[in-house]
N, C-alpha and C positions, 0 to 999 in steps of 0.2 A: 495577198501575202500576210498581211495585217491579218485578217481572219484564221488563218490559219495557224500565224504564233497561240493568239487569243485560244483557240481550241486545243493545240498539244499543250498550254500550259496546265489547259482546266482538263483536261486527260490524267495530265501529269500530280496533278495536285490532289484528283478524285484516288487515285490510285494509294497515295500516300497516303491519305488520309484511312482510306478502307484497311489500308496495309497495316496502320496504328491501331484502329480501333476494333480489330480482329485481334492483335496481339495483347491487347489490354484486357478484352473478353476472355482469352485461355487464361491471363496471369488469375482474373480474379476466379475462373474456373477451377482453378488448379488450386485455388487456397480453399473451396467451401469443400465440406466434408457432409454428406448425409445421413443421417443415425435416425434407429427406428430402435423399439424394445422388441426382442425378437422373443418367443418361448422355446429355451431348447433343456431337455429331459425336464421338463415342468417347472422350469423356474427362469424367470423373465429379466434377460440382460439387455443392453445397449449395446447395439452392433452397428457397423457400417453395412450402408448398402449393397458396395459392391461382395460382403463376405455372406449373403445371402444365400443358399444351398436351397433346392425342391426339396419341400417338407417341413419347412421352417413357420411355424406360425408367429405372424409379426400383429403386435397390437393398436391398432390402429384410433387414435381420438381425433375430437374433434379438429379440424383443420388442419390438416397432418396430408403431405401428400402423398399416394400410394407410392411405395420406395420400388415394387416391381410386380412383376405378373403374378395375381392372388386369387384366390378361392372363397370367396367368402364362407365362413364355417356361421356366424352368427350377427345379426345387424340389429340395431335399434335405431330406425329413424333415419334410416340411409337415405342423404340426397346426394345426387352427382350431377355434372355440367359436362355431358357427354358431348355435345359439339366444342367445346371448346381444346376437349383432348382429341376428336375426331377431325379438328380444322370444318367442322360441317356450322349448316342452319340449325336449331335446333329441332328436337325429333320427340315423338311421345314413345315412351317406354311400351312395351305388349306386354313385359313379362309380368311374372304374377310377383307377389311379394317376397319378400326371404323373410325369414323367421327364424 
């Protein structure tokens, strides 16, 4: 009987707690905002992510995270940490170089 209070408490308590710290996760979700400089008719503003449109070339520096699905047009020196976006091991690239 003993064991089993012991257990619906810690049920009960894991529940609340997941219950808080999911809702503290959206609040501070809900306040960050992501801005990229996008190029649109050749002249380069600060845009949000989500107002992004196909065709949009966005300018990407140093440290910067890719804001969404991109084409790279031009790179100098590109490194990336593809298992880390793929959840994988790490993998050796085949492809050739961009230029």
């Amino acid at each position: 009987m003993i064991i089993g209070v012991i257990l619906l408490a810690s049920v009960g308590l894991g529940f609340v707690n997941e219950y808080r710290a999911e809702k503290a996760a959206e609040a501070l979700h809900s306040n960050i905002r992501h801005r990229c400089v996008v190029l649109r008719d050749g002249h380069p503003r600060s845009a949000d992510v989500t107002e992004l449109v196909p065709g949009d070339v966005v300018d990407l520096q140093l440290g910067e995270v890719v804001p969404a699905d991109v084409r790279l047009l031009a790179t100098a020196g590109l490194r990336t940490r593809m298992a880390a976006a793929a959840m994988r091991s790490p993998i050796r690239s085949r492809c050739s170089a961009i230029t």
